[in-house]
C-alpha positions as CSV (number, residue, x, y, z in Angstrom):
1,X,-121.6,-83.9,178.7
2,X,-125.5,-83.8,179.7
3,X,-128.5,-82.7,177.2
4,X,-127.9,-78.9,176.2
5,X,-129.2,-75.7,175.2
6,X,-127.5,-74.1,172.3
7,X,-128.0,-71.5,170.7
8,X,-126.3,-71.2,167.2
9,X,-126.1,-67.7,165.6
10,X,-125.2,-68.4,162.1
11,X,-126.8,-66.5,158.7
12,X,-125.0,-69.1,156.7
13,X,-127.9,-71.8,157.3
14,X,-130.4,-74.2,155.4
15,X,-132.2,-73.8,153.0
16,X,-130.6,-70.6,152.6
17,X,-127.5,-71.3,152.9
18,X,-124.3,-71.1,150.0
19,X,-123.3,-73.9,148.0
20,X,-120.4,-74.1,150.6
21,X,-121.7,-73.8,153.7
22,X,-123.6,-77.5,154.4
23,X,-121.1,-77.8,157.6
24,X,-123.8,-75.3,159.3
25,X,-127.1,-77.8,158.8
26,X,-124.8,-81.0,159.4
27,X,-123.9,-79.6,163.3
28,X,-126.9,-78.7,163.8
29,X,-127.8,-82.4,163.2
30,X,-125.0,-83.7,164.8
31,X,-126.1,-81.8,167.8
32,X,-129.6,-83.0,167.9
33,X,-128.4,-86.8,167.6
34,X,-126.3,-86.3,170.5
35,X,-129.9,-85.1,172.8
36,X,-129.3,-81.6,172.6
37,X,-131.6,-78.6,172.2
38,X,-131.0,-76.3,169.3
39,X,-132.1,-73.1,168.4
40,X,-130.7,-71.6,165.3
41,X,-130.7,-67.7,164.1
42,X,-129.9,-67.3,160.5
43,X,-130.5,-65.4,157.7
44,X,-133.1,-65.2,155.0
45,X,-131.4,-64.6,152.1
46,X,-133.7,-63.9,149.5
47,X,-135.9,-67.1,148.8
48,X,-134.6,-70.8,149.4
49,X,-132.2,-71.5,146.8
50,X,-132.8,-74.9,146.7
51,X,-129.5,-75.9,146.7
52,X,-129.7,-77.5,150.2
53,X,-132.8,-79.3,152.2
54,X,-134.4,-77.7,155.2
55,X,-133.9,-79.4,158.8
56,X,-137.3,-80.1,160.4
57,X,-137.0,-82.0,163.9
58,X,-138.6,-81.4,167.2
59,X,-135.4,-80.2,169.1
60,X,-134.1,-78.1,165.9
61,X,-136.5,-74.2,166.2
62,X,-134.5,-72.8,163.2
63,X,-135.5,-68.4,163.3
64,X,-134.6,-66.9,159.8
65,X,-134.2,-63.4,159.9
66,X,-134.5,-60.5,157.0
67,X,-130.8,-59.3,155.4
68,X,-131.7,-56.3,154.3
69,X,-133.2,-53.1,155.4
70,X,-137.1,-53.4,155.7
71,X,-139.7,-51.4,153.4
72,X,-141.9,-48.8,155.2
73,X,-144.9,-50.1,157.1
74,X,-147.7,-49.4,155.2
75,X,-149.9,-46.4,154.8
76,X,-146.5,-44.5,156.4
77,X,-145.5,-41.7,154.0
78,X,-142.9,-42.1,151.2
79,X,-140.9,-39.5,149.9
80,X,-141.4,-38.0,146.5
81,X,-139.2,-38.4,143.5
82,X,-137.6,-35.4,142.1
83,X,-138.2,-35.6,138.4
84,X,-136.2,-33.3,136.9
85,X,-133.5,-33.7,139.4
86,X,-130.4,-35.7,137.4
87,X,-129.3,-39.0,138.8
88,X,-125.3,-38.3,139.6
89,X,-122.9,-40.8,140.7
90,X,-122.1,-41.2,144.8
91,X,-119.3,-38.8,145.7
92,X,-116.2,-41.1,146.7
93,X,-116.7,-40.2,150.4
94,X,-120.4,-41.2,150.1
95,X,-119.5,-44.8,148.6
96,X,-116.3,-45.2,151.5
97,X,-119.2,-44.3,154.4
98,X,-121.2,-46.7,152.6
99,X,-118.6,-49.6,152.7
100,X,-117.8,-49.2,155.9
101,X,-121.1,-49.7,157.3
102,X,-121.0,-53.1,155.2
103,X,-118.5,-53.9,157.7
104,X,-117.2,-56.8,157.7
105,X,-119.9,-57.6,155.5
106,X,-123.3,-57.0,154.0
107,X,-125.4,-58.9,156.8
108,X,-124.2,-55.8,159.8
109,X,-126.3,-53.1,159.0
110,X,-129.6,-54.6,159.6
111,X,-129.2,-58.1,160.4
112,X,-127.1,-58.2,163.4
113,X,-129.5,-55.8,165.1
114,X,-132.3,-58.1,164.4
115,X,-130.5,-60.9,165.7
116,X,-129.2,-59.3,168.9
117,X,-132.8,-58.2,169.3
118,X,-134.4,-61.5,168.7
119,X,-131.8,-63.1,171.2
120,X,-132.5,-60.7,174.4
121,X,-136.0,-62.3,174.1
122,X,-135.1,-66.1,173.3
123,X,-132.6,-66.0,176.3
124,X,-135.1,-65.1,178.9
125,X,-137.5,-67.8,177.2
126,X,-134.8,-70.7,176.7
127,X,-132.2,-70.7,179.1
128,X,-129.3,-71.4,177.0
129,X,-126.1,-73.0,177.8
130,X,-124.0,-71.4,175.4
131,X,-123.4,-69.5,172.2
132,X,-122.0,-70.8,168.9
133,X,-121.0,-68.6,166.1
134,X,-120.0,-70.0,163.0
135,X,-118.7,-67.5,159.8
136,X,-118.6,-66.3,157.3
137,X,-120.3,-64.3,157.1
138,X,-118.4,-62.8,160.4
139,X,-121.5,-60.6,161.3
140,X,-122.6,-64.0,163.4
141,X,-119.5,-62.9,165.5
142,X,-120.7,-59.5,166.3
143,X,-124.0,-60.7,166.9
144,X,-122.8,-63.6,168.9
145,X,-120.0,-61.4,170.8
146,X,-123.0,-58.5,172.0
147,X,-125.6,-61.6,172.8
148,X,-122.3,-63.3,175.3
149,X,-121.8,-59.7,176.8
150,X,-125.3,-59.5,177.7
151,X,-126.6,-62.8,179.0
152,X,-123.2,-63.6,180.1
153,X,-123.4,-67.2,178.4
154,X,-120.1,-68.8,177.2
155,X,-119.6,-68.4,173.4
156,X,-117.5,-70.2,171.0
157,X,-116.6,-68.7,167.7
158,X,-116.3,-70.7,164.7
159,X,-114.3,-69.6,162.1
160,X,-114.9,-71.6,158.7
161,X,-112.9,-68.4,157.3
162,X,-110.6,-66.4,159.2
163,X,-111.7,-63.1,159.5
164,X,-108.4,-60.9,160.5
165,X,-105.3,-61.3,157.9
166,X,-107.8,-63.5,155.4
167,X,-105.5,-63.3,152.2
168,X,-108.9,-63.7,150.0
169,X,-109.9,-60.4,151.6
170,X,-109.1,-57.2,148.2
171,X,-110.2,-54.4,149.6
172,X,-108.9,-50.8,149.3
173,X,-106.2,-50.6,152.4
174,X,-107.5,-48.7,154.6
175,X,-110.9,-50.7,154.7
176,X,-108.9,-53.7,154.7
177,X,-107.5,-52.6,158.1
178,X,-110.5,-51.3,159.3
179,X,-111.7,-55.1,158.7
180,X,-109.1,-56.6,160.3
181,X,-109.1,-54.4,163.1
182,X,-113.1,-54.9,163.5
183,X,-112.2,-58.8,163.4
184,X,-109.7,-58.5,166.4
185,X,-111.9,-56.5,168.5
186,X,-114.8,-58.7,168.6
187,X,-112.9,-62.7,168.5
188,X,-110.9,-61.2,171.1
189,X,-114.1,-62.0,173.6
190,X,-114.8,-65.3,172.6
191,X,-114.0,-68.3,175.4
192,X,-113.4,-70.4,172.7
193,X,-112.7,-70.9,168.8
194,X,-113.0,-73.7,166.2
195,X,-111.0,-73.8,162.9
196,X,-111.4,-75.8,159.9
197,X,-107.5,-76.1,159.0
198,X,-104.5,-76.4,160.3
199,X,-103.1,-73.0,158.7
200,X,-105.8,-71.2,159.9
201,X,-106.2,-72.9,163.8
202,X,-102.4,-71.7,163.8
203,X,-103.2,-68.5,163.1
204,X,-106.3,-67.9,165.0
205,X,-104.2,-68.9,168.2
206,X,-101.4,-65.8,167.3
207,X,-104.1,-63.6,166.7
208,X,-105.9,-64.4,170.3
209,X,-103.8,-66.2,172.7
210,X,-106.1,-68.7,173.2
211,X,-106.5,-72.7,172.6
212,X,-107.8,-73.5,169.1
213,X,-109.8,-76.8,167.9
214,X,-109.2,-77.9,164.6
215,X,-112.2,-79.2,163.2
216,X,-111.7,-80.0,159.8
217,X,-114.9,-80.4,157.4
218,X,-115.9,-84.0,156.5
219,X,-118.7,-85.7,154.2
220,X,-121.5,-86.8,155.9
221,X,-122.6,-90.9,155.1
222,X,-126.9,-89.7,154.9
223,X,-125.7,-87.4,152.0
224,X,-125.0,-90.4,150.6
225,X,-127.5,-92.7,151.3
226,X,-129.1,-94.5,148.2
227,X,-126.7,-93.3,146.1
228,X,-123.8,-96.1,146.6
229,X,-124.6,-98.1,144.0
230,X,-125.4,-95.8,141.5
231,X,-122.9,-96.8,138.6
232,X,-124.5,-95.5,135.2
233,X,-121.8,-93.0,133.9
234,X,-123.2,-89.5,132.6
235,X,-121.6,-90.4,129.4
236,X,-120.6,-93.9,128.6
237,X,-118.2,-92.5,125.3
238,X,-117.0,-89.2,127.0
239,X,-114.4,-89.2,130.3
240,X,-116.7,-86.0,132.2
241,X,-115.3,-83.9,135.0
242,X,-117.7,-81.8,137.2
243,X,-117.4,-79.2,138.5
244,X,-119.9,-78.4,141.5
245,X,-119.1,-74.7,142.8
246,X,-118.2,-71.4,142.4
247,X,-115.5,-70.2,140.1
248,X,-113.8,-67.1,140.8
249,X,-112.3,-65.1,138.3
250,X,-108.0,-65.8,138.4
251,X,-108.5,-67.5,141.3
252,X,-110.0,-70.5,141.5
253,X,-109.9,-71.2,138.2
254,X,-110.1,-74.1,135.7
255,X,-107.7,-72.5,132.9
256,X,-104.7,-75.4,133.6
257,X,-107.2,-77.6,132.8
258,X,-108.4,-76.0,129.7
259,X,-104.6,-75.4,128.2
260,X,-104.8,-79.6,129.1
261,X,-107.7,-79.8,127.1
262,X,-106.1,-77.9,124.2
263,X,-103.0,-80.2,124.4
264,X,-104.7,-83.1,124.1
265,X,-105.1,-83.3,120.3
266,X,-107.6,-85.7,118.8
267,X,-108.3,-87.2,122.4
268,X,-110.2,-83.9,123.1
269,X,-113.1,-85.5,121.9
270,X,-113.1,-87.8,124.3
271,X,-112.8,-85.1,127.0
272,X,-116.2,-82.9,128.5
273,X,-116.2,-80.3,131.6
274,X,-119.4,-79.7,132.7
275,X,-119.6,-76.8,135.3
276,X,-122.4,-76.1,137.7
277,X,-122.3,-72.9,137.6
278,X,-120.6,-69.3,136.2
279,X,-122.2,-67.1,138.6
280,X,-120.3,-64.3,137.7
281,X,-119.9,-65.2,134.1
282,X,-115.9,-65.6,133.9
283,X,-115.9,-68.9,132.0
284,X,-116.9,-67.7,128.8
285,X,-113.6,-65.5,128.5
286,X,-111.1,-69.1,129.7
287,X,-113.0,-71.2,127.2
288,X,-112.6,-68.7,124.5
289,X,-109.2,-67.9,125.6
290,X,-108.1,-71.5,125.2
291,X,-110.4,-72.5,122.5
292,X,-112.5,-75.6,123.8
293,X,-115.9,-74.4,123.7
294,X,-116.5,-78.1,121.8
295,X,-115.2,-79.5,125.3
296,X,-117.0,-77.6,128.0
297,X,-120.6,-77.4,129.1
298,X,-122.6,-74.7,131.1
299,X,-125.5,-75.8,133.6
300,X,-127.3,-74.5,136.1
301,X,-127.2,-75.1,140.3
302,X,-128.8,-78.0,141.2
303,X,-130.1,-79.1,144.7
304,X,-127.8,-80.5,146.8
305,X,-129.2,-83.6,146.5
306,X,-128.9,-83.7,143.1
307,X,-125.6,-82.3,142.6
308,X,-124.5,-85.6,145.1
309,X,-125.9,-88.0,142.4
310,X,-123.6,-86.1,139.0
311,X,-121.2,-86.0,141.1
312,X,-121.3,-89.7,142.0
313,X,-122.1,-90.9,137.9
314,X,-119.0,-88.3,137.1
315,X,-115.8,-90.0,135.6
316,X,-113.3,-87.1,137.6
317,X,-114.6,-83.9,139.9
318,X,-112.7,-81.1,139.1
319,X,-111.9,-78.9,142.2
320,X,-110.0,-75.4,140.9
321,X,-107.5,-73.8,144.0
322,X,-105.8,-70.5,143.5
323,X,-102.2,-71.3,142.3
324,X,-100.6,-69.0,145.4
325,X,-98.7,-69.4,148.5
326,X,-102.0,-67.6,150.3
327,X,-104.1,-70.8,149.0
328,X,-101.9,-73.5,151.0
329,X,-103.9,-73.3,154.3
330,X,-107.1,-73.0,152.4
331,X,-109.2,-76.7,152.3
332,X,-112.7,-76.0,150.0
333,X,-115.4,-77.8,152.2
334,X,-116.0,-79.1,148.7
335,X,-113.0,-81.3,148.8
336,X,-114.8,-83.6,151.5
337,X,-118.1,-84.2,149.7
338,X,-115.5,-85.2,146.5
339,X,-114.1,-87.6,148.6
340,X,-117.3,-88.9,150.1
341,X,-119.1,-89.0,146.1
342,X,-115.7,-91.7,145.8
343,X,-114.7,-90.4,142.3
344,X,-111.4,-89.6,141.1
345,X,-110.5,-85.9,142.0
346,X,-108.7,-83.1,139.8
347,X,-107.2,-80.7,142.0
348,X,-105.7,-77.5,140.3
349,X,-103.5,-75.2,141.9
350,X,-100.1,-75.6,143.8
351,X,-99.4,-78.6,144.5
352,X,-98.4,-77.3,148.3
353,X,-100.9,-76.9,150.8
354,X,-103.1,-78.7,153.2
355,X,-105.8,-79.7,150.4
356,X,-103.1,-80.8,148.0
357,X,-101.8,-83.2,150.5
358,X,-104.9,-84.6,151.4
359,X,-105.7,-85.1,147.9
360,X,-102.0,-86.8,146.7
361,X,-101.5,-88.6,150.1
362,X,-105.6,-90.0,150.2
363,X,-104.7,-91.1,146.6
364,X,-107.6,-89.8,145.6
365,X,-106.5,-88.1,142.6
366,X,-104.0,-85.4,141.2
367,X,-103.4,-82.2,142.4
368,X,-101.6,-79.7,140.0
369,X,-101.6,-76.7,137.8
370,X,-99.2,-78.4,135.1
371,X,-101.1,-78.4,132.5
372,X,-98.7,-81.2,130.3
373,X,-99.2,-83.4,133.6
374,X,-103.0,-82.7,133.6
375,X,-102.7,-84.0,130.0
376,X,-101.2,-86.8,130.8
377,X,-103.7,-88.1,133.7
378,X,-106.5,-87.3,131.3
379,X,-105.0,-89.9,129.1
380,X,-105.1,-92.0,132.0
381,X,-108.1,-92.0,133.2
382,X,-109.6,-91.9,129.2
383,X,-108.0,-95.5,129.3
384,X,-109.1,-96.8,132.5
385,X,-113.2,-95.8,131.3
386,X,-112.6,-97.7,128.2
387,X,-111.2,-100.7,130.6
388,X,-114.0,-100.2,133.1
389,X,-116.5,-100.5,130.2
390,X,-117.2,-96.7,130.3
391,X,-117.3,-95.7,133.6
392,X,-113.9,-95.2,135.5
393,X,-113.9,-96.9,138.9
394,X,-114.9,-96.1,142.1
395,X,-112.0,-95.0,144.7
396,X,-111.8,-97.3,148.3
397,X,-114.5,-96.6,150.4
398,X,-112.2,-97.1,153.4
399,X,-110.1,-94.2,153.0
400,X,-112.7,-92.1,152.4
401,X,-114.0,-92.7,155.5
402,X,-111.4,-92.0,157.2
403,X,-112.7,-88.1,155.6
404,X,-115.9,-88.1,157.6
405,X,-117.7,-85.3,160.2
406,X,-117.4,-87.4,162.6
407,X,-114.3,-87.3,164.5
408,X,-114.4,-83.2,163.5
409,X,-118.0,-82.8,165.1
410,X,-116.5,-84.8,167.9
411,X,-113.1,-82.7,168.6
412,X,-115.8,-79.8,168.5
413,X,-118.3,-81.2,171.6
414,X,-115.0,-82.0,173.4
415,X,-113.8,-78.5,173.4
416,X,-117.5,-77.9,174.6
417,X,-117.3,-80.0,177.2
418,X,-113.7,-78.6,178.1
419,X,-114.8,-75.0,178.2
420,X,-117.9,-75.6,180.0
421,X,-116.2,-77.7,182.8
422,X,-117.2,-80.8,182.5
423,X,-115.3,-84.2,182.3
């Protein structure tokens, strides 16, 4: 496959992107190594967070666009406030109308437009070769579905989520169809589609008829870099899990390894959660619930490439699964940069699944929502620090190679290579 154009409609992008989302900036990469031209149009969500690095290279023009609806130009006329007028509640029809132009999320009503707009133009300029979508947030897909239609490019939707039949999608029913529907619509017109497990490739293919590329997520070596022999332990006395995510409320969350923590007796002192962070302020209720406040430890995002060091000077990286059938196709990008950081892993949750299995059959830790057995491995891993003179060791570096982007961002090119013809 020669040099190519690409242009890669994704809000989800850095430095704005989600905690989760450092698949985006790492294909972009990947991309550029491999001699191609890549033009990115994402999002601007609010300022840059911080939590991931900007991409800056001569074949990378990276266009961040505004979310949400744009202030009046200036000197245009505003409309004046009625004072005395009482401030009442949205009528229930008024807040439905309102949700479903949010649909499927909040990037449609403004940003989609922009990006569509912004395309027409960069088309003409650029020449491109294809289109690449990758979502959440699934308003990419629209955007990349009209930009397709109209320059008649070949485009390949990525689904790091699916979109139609998502069981992490609670919305009142009818919206919920309404979204699903909206999902089928627009995938329907993509050539091809890329899918992070194998639950979800499966169902992608029923829901469109078409080929699917499972493209799992990976850790990425450079995150890495300088960082492989850092061995000082965060706490030399204390076994510490990290947690680097978000938490969400009776979900993902870390209440089996709480009642653990509860069980343990006078070897709680010996145990400390650190969690980066409770966006949504749920974690105050679980550690009051189970009573080990004197065990768990609040802290703020950090940059990714801060976050890589903790993790990598953490005794056990705690990742929390929703304990539910709906969960088992469901693999937290997260899981990969655990297994690159090379510390042992605490996986709560079923112990069923595509993530559980990677987790039990890597060896790379436990993966459970007993919390007796949680106990117990706490134990165990309390005993191997003391033996390891405070720091529990490091896990193989060869299996977790065998968890890189690599041969993911390679299946990808291939089914690039396969849709556009070539050999």
């Amino acid at each position: 496959m020669g040099s190519l154009r690409i242009l890669f409609i994704s809000p989800n992008f850095p430095p704005y992107a989600q905690a989760g989302a450092a698949r985006t900036g790492a294909l972009a990469r990947h991309w550029i190594e491999q001699g191609h031209e890549v033009t990115v149009i994402g999002a601007r969500i609010g300022a840059a967070n911080g939590i991931h690095s900007g991409l800056d290279h001569e074949h990378l023009t990276a266009i961040m666009l505004p979310v949400e609806k744009l202030p009046a130009a200036e000197g245009a006329p505003v409309p004046s406030a009625a004072p005395d007028k009482p401030v009442s509640r949205p009528s229930r029809l008024r807040r439905w109308l309102w949700l479903s132009r949010q649909m499927p999320d909040r990037f449609h009503p403004h940003w989609t437009r922009r990006a569509v707009d912004t395309a027409r133009g960069l088309c003409l300029a650029k020449g491109f070769d294809l289109v690449y979508s990758s979502g959440p947030p699934h308003s990419a897909h629209i955007a990349a579905q009209k930009i397709a239609a109209e320059s008649g490019l070949p485009w390949v939707c990525e689904q790091r989520d699916l979109w139609a039949d998502n069981p992490y999608i609670d919305r009142q029913p009818v919206l919920t169809t309404l979204y699903n529907r909206l999902g089928r619509q627009v995938q329907r017109h993509a050539d091809a589609f890329v899918a992070v497990t194998e639950t979800a490739a499966g169902e992608l293919a029923a829901q469109t008829g078409k080929a699917v590329t499972l493209a799992r997520n990976g850790w990425d070596g450079a995150d890495f870099a300088g960082l492989e022999d850092v061995t000082a332990p965060l706490d030399s006395e204390r076994l510490t899990i990290i947690h680097a995510g978000l938490i969400y409320a009776e979900r993902r969350d870390p209440k089996a390894l709480f009642e653990a923590i509860a069980m343990l007796g006078e070897d709680r002192r010996r145990v400390r959660a650190v969690f980066y962070h409770d966006e949504y302020g749920f974690l105050d209720q679980r550690i009051a619930e189970y009573g080990v406040a004197d065990c768990v430890e609040m802290r703020e995002f950090l940059p990714r490439s801060e976050i890589l060091k903790v993790e990598r000077q953490a005794d056990v990286l705690l990742m929390c699964r929703w304990p539910d059938p709906a969960e088992d196709g469901v693999i937290p990008g997260k899981l990969f940069e655990y297994i690159g950081a090379r510390r042992p892993i605490l996986a709560t949750g079923l112990e069923s699944g595509e993530a559980a299995a990677i987790v039990r059959e890597g060896g790379f830790g436990l993966a459970t929502q007993d919390a007796a057995h949680i106990a117990e491995q706490l134990r165990t891993w309390i005993a191997a620090k003391d033996a390891g003179g405070g720091r529990v060791p490091d896990l193989p570096a060869e299996t977790a190679r065998g968890y890189t982007r690599d041969q993911a961002f390679a299946d990808i090119d291939a089914a690039i290579a396969r849709m556009l013809g070539d050999t």
